[in-house]
C-alpha positions as CSV (number, residue, x, y, z in Angstrom):
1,X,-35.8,26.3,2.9
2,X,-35.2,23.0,4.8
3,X,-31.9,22.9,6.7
4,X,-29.3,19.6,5.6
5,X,-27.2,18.4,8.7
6,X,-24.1,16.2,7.9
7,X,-24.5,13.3,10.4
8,X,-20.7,12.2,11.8
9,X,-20.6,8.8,12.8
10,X,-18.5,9.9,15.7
11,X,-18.7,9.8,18.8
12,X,-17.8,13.1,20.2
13,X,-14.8,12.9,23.0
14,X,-11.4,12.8,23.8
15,X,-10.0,15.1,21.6
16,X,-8.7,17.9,23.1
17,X,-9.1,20.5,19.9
18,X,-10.5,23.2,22.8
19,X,-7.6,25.1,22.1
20,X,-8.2,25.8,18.8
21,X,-11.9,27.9,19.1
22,X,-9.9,30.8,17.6
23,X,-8.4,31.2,13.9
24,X,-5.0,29.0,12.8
25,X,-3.5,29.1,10.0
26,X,-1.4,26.3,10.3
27,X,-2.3,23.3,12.4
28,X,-0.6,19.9,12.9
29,X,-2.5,16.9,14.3
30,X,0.5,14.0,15.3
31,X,-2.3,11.6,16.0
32,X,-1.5,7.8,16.7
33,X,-2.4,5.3,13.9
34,X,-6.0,5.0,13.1
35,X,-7.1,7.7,15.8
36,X,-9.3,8.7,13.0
37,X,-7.1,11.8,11.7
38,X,-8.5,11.3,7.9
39,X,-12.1,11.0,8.7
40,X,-11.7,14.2,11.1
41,X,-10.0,16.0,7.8
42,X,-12.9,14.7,5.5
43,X,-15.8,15.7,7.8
44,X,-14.0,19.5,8.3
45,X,-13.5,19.7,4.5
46,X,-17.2,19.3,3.4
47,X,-18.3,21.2,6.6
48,X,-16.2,24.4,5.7
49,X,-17.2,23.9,1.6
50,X,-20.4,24.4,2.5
51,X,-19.8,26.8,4.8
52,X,-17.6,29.0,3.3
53,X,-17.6,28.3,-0.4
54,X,-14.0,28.2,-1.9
55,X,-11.3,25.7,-3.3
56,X,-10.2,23.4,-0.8
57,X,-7.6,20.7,-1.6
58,X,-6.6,17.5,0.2
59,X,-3.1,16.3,-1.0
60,X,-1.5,12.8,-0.5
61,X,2.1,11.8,-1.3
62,X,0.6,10.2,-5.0
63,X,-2.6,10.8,-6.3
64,X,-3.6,6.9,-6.6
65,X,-2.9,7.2,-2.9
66,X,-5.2,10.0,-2.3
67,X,-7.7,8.0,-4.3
68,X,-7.5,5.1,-2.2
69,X,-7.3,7.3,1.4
70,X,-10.0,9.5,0.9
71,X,-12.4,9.4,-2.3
72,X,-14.8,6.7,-1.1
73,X,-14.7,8.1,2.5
74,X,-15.3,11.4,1.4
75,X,-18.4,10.4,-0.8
76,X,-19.6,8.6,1.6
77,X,-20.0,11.2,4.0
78,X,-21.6,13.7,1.6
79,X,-24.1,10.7,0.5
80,X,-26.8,12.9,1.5
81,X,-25.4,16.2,0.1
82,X,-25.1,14.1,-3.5
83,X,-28.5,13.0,-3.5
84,X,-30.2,15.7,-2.7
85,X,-28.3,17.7,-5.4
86,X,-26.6,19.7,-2.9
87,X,-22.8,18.6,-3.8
88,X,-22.2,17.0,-7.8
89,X,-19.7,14.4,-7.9
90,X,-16.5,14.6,-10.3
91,X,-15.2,11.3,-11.0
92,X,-12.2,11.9,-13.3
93,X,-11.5,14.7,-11.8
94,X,-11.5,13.6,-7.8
95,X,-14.0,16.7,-7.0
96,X,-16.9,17.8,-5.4
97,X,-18.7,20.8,-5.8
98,X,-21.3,23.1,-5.0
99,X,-23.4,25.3,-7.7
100,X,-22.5,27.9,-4.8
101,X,-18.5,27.9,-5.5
102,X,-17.4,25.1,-3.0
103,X,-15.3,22.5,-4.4
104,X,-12.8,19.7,-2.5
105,X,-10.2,18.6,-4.9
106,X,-7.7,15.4,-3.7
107,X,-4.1,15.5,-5.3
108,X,-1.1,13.8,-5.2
109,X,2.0,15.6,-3.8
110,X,4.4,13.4,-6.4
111,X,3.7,16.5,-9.0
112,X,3.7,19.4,-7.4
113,X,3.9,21.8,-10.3
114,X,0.9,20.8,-11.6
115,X,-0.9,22.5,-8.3
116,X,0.6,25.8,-9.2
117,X,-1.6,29.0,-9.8
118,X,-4.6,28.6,-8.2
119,X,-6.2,30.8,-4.6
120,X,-7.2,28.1,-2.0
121,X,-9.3,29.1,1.0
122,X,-8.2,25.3,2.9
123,X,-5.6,22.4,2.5
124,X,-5.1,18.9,4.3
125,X,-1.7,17.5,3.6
126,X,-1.6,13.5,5.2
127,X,0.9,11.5,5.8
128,X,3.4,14.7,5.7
129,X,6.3,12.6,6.9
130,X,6.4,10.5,2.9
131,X,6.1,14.7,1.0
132,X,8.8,16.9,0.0
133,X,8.7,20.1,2.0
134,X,8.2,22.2,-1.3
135,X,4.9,21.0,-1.6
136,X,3.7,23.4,1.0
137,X,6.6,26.0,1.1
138,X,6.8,26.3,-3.0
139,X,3.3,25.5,-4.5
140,X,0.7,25.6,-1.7
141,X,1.5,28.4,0.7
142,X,1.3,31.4,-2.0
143,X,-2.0,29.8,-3.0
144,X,-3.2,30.5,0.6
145,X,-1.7,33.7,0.8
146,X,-4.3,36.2,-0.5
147,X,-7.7,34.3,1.0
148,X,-8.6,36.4,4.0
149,X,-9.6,33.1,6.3
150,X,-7.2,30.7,4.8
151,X,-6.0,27.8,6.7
152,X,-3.7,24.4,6.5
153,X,-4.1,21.5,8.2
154,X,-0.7,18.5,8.3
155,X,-1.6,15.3,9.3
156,X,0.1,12.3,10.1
157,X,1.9,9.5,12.5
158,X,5.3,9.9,13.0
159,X,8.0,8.7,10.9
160,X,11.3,9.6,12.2
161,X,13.0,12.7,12.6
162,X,11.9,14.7,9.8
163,X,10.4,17.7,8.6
164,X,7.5,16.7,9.7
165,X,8.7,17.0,13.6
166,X,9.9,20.2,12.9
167,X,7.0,21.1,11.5
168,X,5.1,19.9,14.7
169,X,7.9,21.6,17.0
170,X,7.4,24.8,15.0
171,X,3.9,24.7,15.4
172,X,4.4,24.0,19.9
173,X,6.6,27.1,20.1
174,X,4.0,29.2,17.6
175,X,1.0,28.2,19.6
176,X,3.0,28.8,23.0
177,X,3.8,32.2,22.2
178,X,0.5,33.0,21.1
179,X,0.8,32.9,17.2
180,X,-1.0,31.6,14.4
181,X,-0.6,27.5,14.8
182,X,-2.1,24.9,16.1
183,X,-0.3,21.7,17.7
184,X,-1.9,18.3,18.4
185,X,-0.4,14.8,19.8
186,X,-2.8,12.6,21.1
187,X,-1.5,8.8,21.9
188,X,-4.0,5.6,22.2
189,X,-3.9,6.5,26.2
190,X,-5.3,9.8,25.2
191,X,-7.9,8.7,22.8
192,X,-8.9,5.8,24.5
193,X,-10.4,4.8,20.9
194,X,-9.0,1.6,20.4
195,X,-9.4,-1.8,22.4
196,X,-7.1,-3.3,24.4
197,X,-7.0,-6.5,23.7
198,X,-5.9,-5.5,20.2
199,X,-3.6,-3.5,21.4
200,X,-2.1,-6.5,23.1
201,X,-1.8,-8.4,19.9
202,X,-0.5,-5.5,18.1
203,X,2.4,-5.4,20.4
204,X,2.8,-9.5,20.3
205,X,3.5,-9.2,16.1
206,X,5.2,-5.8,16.3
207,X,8.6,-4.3,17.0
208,X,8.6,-2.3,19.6
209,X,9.8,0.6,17.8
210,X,7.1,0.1,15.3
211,X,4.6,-0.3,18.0
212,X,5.9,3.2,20.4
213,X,5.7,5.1,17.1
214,X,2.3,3.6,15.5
215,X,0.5,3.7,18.5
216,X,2.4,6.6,20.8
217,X,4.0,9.1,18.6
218,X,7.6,8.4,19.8
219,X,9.3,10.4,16.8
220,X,12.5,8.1,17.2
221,X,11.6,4.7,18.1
222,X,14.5,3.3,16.8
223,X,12.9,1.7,13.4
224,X,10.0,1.5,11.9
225,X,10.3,-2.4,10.5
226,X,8.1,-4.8,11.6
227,X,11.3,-7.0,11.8
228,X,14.1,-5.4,14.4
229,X,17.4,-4.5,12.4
230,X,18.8,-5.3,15.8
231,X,17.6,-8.7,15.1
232,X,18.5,-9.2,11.4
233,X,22.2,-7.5,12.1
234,X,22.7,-10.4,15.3
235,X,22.2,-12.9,11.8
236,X,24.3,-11.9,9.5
237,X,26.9,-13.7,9.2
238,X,30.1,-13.0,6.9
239,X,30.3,-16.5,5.0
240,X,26.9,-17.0,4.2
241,X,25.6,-16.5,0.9
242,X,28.3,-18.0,-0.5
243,X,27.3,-21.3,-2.3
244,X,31.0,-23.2,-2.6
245,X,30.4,-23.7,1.6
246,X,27.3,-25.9,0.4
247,X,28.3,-28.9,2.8
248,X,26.0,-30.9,1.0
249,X,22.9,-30.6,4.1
250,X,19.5,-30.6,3.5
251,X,18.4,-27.3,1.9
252,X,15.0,-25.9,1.5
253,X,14.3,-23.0,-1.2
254,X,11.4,-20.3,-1.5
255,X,10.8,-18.2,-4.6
256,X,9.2,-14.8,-4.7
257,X,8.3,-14.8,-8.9
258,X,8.1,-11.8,-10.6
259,X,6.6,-11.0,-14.5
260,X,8.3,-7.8,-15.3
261,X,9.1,-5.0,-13.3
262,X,10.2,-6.9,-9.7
263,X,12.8,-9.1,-9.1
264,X,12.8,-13.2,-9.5
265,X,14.9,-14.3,-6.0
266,X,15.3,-17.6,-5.0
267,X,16.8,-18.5,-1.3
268,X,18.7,-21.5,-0.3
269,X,18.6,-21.9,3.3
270,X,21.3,-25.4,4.4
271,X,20.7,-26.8,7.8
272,X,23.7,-26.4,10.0
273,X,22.7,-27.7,13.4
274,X,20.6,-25.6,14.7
275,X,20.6,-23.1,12.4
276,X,19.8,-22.4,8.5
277,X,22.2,-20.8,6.3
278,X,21.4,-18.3,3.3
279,X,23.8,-20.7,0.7
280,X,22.7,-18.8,-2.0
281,X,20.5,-15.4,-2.9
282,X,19.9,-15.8,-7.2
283,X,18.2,-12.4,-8.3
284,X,16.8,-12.3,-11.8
285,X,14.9,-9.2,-13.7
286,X,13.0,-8.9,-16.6
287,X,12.9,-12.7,-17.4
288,X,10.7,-15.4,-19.3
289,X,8.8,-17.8,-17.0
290,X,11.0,-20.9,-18.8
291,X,14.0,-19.6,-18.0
292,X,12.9,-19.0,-14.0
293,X,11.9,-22.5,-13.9
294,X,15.3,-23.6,-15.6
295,X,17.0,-21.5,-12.7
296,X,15.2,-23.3,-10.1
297,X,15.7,-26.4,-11.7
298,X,19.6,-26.0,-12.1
299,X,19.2,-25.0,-8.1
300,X,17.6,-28.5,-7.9
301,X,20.6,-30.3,-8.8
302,X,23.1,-28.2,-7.3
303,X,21.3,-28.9,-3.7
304,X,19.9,-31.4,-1.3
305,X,16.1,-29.6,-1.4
306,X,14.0,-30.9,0.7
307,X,11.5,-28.8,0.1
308,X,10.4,-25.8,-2.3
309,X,8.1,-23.7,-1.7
310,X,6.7,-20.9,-4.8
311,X,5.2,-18.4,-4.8
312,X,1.8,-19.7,-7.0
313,X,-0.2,-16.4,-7.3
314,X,-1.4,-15.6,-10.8
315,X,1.1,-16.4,-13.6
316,X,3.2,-18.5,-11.3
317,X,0.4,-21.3,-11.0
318,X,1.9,-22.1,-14.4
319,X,5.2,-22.3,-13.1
320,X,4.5,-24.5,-9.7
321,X,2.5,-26.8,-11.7
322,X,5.7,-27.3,-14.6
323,X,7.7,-28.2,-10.8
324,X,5.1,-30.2,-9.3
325,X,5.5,-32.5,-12.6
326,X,9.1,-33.1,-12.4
327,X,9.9,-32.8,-8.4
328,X,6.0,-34.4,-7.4
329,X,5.5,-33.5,-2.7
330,X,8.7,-31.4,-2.6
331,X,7.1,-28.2,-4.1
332,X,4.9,-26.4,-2.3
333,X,2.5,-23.6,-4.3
334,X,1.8,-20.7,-1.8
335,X,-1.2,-18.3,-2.4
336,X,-0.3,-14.9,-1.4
337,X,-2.9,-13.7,0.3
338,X,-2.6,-10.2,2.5
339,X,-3.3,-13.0,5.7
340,X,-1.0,-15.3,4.2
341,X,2.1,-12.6,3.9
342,X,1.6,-11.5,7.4
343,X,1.6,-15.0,8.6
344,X,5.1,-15.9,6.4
345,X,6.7,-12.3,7.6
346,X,6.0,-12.9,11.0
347,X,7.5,-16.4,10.6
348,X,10.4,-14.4,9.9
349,X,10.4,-12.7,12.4
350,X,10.2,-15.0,14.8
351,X,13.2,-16.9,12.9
352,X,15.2,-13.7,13.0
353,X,14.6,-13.0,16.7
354,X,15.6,-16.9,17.8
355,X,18.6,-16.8,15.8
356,X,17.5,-19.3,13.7
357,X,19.0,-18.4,10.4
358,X,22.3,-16.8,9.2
359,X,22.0,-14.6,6.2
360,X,24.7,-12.5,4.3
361,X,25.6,-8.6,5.3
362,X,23.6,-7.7,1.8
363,X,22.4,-4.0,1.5
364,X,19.6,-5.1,-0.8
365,X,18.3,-8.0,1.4
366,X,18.5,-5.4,4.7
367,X,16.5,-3.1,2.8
368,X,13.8,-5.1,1.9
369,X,13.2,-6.2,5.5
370,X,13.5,-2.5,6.9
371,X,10.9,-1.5,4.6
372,X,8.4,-4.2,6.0
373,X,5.6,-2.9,8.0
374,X,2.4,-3.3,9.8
375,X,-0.4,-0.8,8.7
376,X,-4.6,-1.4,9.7
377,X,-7.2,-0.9,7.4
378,X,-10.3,1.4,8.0
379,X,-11.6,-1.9,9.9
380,X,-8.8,-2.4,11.6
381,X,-7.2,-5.5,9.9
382,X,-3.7,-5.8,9.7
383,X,-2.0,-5.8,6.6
384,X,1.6,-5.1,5.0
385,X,2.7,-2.4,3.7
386,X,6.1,-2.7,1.9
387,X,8.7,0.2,0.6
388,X,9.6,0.2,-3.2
389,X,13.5,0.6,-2.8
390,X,16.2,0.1,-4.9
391,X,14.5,-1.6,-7.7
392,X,12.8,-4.1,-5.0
393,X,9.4,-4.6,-3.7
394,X,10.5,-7.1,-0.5
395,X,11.3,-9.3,-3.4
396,X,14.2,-10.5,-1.3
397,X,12.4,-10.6,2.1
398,X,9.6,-12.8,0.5
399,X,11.5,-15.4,-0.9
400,X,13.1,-15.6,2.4
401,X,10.5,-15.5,4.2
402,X,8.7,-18.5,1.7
403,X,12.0,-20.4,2.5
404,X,12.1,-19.6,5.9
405,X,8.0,-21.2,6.2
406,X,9.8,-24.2,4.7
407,X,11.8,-25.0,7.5
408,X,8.8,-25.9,10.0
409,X,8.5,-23.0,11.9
410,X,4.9,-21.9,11.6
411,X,2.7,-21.4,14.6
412,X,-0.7,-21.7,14.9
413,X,-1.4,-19.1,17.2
414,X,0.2,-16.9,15.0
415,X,-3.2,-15.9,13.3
416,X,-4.1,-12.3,13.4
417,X,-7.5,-11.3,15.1
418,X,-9.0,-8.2,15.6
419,X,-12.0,-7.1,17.6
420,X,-14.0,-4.5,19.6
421,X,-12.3,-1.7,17.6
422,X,-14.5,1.4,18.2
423,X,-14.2,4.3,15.1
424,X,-12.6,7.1,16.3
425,X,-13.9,10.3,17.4
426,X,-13.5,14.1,17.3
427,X,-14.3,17.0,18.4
428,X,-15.2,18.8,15.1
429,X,-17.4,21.1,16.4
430,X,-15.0,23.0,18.6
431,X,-12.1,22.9,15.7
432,X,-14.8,24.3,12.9
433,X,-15.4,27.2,15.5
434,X,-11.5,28.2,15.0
435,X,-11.5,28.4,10.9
């Protein structure tokens, strides 16, 4: 019978998983951002499915997200497996399985219940630090309990000081005193996986909280926000956001437009010297188009707009093309592109951190600029990620950020480049020996 081998396209160093040649039944890997902690997980699933038939699971904080993570990844890697019959592919059902009794199943943590009832012989749990605790202590742990070999593996960057740093801490003190856990925090200095020069750049559009914690695992960095709540508190100022201190200066306006579901915002920013005011903040829900172009139109009258620039992405091409008729060069349509938002948020930034603007102590506007951040894709390209909170999607944060691109303040060398970005690597072999 001809042998398979899974071919890894990694390149095996710098990890130092030496320690971990003997059995663990828990293990947590605090590796920095894309250090490769997913592909590591994907490669060790299918290895130890074939190995050592059983259920294994890989859980993310939602199922779409577990989709998006980890499906094509994983399927990619087995490529070989699938087409030689070895492993069958389960589409609806996120799965794949051997006609020996191996089978990797992804789940979402967001319904935990439904996991219930089942032995498992492994579990990966990423991006701990966004789970509830229950999902391992309630649901996954008994499920482990009575498969002789059974292990668990918790993945993620840090996010604070949360249950996942005391899982990681639990896991130190375990391993030091000889018991069953595993404990893993490798920075970029200690992978040596990523280049430099992005590095560099990465720093130049980052906090540097967000850039400590992405990149070197400080558990509290201060913030997470690609824009520093240091900087947005030294802006707020008490009297702004309140349109009756229009003094009749020239105003520019962004709008963030929204169907159903998000909010409609519109920003007035008044030039004040050197500095633009927030005049006015209008939040809308649930409305018609018309009536969002009637609110920007009665915004129209009640201001000195010099310029307005809309949000133009899918249904609101309609809408900047109604404004373009009436108010002609004044509107601006912007494209939303995942380049485009990271150049208008790091506008913003810039505005924030030159004291450029004054906006109003507002809970809803801080939160939608504390839940901006900077994430990579498998390619390492930047993109946004952006927190859901209170009813919000950085519906608030957009339209200032639109209004804010208004005011002249792009850069040029503000584009976003990567390069030289070598895929991780791990030791695999070594870590297998230990499960």
């Amino acid at each position: 019978m001809k042998t398979l081998r899974i071919e890894l396209s990694w390149t095996p160093r710098h990890y130092q998983l030496e320690a971990a040649r003997r059995r663990r039944l828990r293990n947590v890997l605090v590796w920095h951002r894309r250090a490769g902690k997913t592909e590591f997980c994907a490669g060790l699933l299918l290895t130890e499915m074939l190995r050592h038939p059983g259920l294994y699971w890989y859980i993310a904080p939602y199922r779409n997200q577990a989709r998006r993570i980890l499906w094509d990844r994983l399927k990619s890697l087995a490529r070989r497996l699938i087409t030689t019959g070895i492993v069958q592919v389960r589409e609806v059902e996120m799965a794949l399985a051997t006609t020996g009794g191996g089978r990797i199943e992804l789940h979402g943590a967001d319904h935990p219940d439904a996991l219930r009832g089942v032995g498992l012989r492994g579990v990966v749990y990423d991006e701990v630090a966004q789970m509830e605790p229950t999902t391992w202590e309630e649901v996954t742990l008994p499920a482990l309990a009575d498969q002789p070999g059974a292990w668990e593996i918790f993945i993620g960057t840090p996010k604070g000081l949360n249950h996942f740093k005391d899982l990681y801490d639990r896991a130190v003190a375990e391993m030091e005193a000889g018991g069953p856990s595993y404990a893993s925090l490798l920075t970029v200095d200690d992978t040596g996986v990523i280049d430099r020069g992005f590095l560099e750049r990465a720093k130049r559009i980052m906090t540097r909280a967000a850039f400590m914690q992405e990149f070197y695992c400080v558990w509290d960095a201060g913030g997470v926000s690609l824009i520093d709540p240091a900087d947005v508190a030294a802006c707020e100022l008490a009297e702004a956001g309140d349109p009756r201190r229009y003094a009749n200066g020239t105003c520019v306006v962004g709008v963030d437009l929204a169907v159903r579901g998000d909010l409609t915002v519109a920003v007035v920013l008044e030039r004040t010297g050197p500095r633009w005011i927030l005049r006015e903040m209008l939040e809308r829900r649930n409305v018609p188009l018309l009536e969002q172009v009637e609110d920007i139109a009665r915004i129209m009258r009640d201001y000195r707009v010099s310029r307005l620039v809309v949000d133009r992405t899918g249904l609101g091409e309609a809408v900047v093309e109604t404004l373009e008729r009436r108010w002609g060069g004044v509107v601006d349509g912007v494209i939303m592109t995942p380049q485009r938002r990271i150049e208008l948020v790091q506008d913003m930034r810039l505005a924030f951190a030159e004291r450029r603007i004054a906006i109003p102590p507002h809970d809803g506007l801080r939160r939608d600029l504390a839940g901006i951040r900077l994430d990579w894709t498998n390619r390492g390209q930047p993109r946004l990620e952006i927190d859901r909170a209170g009813g919000s999607h950085a519906d608030r944060a957009m339209a200032l950020a639109l209004a804010v691109s208004a005011i002249g303040s792009y850069l040029p060398g503000a584009e976003i480049a990567t390069a030289g970005l070598t895929r991780p690597s791990a030791m695999l072999d070594d870590f297998i020996g230990g499960l």
